[in-house]
C-alpha positions in Angstrom: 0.0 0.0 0.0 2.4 2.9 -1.2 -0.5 5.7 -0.8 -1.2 4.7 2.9 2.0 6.7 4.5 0.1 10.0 3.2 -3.2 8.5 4.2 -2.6 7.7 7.6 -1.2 10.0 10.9 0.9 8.4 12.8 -1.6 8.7 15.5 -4.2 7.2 13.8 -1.8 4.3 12.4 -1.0 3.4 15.9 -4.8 3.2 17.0 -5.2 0.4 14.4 -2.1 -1.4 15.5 -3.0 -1.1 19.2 -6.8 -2.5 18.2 -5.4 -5.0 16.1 -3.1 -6.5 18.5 -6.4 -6.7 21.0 -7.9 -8.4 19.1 -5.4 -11.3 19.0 -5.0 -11.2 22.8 -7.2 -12.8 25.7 -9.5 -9.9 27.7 -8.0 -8.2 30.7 -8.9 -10.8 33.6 -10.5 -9.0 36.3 -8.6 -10.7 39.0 -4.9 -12.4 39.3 -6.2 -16.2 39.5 -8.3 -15.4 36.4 -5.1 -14.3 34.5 -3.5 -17.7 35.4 -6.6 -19.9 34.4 -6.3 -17.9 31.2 -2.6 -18.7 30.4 -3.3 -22.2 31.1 -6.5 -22.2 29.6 -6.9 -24.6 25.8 -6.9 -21.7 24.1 -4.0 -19.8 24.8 -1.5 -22.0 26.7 0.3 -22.5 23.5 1.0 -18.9 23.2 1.6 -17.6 27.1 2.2 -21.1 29.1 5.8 -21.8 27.7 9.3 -19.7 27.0 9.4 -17.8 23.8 12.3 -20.2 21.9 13.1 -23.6 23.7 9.4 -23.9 24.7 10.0 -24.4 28.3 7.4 -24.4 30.7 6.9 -20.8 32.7 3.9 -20.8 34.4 3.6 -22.9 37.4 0.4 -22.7 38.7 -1.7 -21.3 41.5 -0.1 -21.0 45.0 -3.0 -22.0 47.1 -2.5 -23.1 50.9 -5.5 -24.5 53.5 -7.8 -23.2 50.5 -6.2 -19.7 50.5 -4.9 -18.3 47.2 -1.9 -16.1 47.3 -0.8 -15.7 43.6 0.7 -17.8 40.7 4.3 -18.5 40.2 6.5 -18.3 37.0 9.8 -20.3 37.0 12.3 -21.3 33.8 12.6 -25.2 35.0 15.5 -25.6 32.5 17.6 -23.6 34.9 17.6 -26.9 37.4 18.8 -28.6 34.1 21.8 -26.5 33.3 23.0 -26.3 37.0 23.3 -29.6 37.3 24.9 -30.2 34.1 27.5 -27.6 35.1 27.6 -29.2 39.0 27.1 -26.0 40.2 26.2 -25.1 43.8 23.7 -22.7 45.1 25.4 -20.8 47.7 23.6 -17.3 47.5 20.1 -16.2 47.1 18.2 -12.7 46.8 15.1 -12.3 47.4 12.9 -9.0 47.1 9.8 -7.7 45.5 8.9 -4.9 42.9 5.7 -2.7 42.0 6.5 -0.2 39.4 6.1 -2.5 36.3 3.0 -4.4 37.4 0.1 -3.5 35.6 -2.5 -1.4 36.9 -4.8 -4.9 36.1 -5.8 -7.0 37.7 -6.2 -4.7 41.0 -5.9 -7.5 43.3 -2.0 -8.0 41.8 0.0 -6.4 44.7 3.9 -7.6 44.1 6.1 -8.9 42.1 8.4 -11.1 44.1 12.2 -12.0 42.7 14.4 -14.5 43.9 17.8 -15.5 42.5 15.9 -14.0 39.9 14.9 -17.0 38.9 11.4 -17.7 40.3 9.1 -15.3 40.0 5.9 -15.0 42.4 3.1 -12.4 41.5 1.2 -11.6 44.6 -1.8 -10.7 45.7 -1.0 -9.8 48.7 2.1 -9.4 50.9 1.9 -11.1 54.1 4.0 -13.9 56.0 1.7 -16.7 54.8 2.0 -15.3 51.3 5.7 -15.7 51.7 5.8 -18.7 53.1 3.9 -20.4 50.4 6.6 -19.4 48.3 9.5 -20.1 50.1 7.5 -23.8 49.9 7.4 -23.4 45.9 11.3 -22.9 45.9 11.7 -25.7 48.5 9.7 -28.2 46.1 12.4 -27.3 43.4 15.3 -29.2 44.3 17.6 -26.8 43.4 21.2 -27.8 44.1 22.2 -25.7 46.8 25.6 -25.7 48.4 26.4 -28.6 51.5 30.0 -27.2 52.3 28.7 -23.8 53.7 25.1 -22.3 54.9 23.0 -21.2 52.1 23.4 -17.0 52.5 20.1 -15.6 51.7 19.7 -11.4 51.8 16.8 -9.4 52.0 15.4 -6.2 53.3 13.6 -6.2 56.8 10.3 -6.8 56.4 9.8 -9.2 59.0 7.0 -11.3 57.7 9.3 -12.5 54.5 12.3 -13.0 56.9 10.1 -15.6 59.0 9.1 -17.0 56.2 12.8 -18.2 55.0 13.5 -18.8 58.7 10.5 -21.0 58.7 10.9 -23.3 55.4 14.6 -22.7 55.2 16.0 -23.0 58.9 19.6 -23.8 58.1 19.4 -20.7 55.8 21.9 -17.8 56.8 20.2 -14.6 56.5 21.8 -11.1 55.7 20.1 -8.1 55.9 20.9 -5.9 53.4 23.4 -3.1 54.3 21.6 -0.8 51.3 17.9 -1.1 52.5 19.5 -1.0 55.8 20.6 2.7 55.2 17.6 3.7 53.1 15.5 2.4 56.3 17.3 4.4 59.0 17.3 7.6 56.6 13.7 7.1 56.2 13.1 7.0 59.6 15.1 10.1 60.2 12.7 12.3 57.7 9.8 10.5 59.1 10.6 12.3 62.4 11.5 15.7 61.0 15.3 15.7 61.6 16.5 15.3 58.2 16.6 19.2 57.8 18.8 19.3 61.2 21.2 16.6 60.7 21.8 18.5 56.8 22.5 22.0 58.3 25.0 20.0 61.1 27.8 19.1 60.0 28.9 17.1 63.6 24.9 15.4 63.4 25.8 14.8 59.6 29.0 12.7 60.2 27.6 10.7 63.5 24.6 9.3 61.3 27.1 8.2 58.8 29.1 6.4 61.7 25.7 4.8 62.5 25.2 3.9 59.0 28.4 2.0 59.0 28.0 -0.1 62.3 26.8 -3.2 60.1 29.9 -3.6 58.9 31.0 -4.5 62.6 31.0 -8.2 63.9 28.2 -8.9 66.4 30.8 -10.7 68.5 34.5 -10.4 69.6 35.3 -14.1 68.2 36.5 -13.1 65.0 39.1 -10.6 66.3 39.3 -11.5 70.2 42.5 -9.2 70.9 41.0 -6.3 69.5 38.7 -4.4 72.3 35.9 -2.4 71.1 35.3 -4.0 67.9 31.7 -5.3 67.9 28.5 -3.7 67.0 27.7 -2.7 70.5 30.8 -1.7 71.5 30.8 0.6 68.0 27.3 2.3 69.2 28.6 3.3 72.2 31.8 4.8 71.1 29.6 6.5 68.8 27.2 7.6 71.5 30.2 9.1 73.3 30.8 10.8 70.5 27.7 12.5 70.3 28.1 13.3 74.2 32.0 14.8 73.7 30.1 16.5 70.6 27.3 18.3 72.6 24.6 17.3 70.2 23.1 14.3 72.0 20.0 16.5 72.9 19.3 16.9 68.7 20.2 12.8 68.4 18.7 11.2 70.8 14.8 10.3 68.7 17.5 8.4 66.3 19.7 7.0 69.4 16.1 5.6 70.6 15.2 4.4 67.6 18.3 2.5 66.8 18.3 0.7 70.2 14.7 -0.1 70.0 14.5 -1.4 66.7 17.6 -2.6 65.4 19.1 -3.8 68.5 16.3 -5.1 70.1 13.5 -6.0 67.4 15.6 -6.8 64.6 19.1 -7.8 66.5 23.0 -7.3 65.4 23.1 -11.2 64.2 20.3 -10.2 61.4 21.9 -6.4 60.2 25.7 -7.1 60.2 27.2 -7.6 57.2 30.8 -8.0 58.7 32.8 -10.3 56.4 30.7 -10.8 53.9 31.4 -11.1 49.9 27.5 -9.7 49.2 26.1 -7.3 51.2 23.6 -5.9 49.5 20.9 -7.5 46.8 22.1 -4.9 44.7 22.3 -7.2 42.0 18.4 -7.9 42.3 17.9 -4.1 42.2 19.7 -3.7 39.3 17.8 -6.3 37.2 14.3 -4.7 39.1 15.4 -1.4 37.3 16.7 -3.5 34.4 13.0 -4.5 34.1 11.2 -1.6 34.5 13.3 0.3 32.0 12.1 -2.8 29.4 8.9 -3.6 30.6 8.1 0.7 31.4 5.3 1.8 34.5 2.4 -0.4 34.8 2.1 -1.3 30.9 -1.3 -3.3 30.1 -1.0 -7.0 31.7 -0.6 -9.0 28.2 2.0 -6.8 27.5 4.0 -7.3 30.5 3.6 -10.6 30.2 4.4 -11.0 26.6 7.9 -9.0 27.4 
């Protein structure tokens, strides 16, 4: 059709694109178990069930427990295949969830929940039982994971997923994440109005950075045992006697509070510290969470998200 470039806009030419690509996909499902009956419904599991290329199963079903539906999972099974074949050992996991690319529909679609990132769990909700069905799912895998040393797993601090690895996965090491560890206790500190302080402080400034860094202390003396003052609790009181020889402990104290009742007594130095460790952050699961949301773009319609 060599007249049509001076028939159509370009507007108009993508109208009839966008309709005619509808018309070749399933409805919008109104809720999140309706979108996985449709993907594994006779009529369009050939298109959406399996991988684009080898054809390998992706969907994995429901995840349903004592009648309660949680979401459906997605997982590339070849990826069992090729570790094996290459005898390699599972000795770190990430695990964290996204909500920028999920599509506005279904409504009831809450998370998108990564881990390795391999499996992938869209949620319709985001609660401990939620997370613990999961955790099952990736139990049920038989993935090989490492014998010689505890599986590391990181994650932020949201309890209710934390109990959920401790409770599937008890022999699981788990490492808070140093980065959502500093995003948390910077949050806090604009939550209470003393961002604007500590800024225009320079002394306030550099003590919040020195509470920042007391992660990277051991929560115990064992791994240096001549070297006094070297654990996390020996750190944050050097650095509260900072803040004392500084004068500013009046200005400090609502974060001095919150620090010792939250992260030393809710969450606990064995579950922040990151002293030793190769990985520290889940960085790497960030990375491919913004690596996805620049390819799949904000809350693009659902068949398109899942055709990407």
């Amino acid at each position: 059709f060599p007249g049509a470039v001076m028939a159509y806009t370009f507007l108009q030419a993508s109208m009839m694109m966008h309709r005619a690509r509808r018309g070749h996909q399933p409805s919008i499902p109104s809720t999140t178990r309706e979108w996985g009956a449709m993907i594994n419904s006779e009529e369009w599991r050939q298109r959406y069930l399996n991988t684009i290329g080898n054809q390998t199963r992706f969907y994995q079903g429901e995840l349903v427990t004592e009648g309660l539906f949680y979401g459906i999972i997605f997982f590339n099974t070849e990826i069992v295949t090729t570790l094996r074949q290459n005898n390699i050992k599972i000795s770190n996991v990430a695990v964290d969830g996204t909500f920028k690319c999920l599509p506005n529909h279904p409504t009831d679609l809450r998370q998108l929940l990564t881990s390795f990132p391999v499996v992938y769990a869209c949620l319709t909700r985001h609660t401990q039982a939620a997370y613990v069905c999961v955790m099952r799912y990736i139990l049920s895998l038989g993935l090989p994971y490492s014998n010689e040393v505890p599986v590391k797993v990181i994650t932020d601090f949201e309890t209710g997923l934390r109990n959920a690895i401790t409770t599937v996965f008890p022999e699981w090491q788990q490492v808070g994440c140093s980065f959502h560890f500093n995003q948390t206790v910077l949050r806090h500190i604009h939550h209470i109005g003393l961002r604007n302080v500590i800024r225009a402080n320079v002394i306030s400034r550099n003590i919040v950075r020195l509470l920042l860094a007391i992660p990277h202390l051991p929560t115990n003396g064992q791994a240096y045992p001549n070297v006094r003052g070297f654990t996390i609790s020996d750190g944050l009181m050097m650095v509260k006697a900072i803040t004392i020889e500084q004068q500013v402990v009046e200005e400090l104290r609502p974060v001095f509070n919150y620090f010792d009742r939250y992260w030393m007594g809710v969450v606990g130095p064995e579950r922040f510290s990151v002293h030793g460790l190769n990985h520290r952050t889940n960085n790497f699961v960030e990375s491919f969470h913004a690596s996805l949301l620049g390819f799949l773009g904000v809350h693009q319609p659902l068949w398109r998200f899942y055709g990407k």
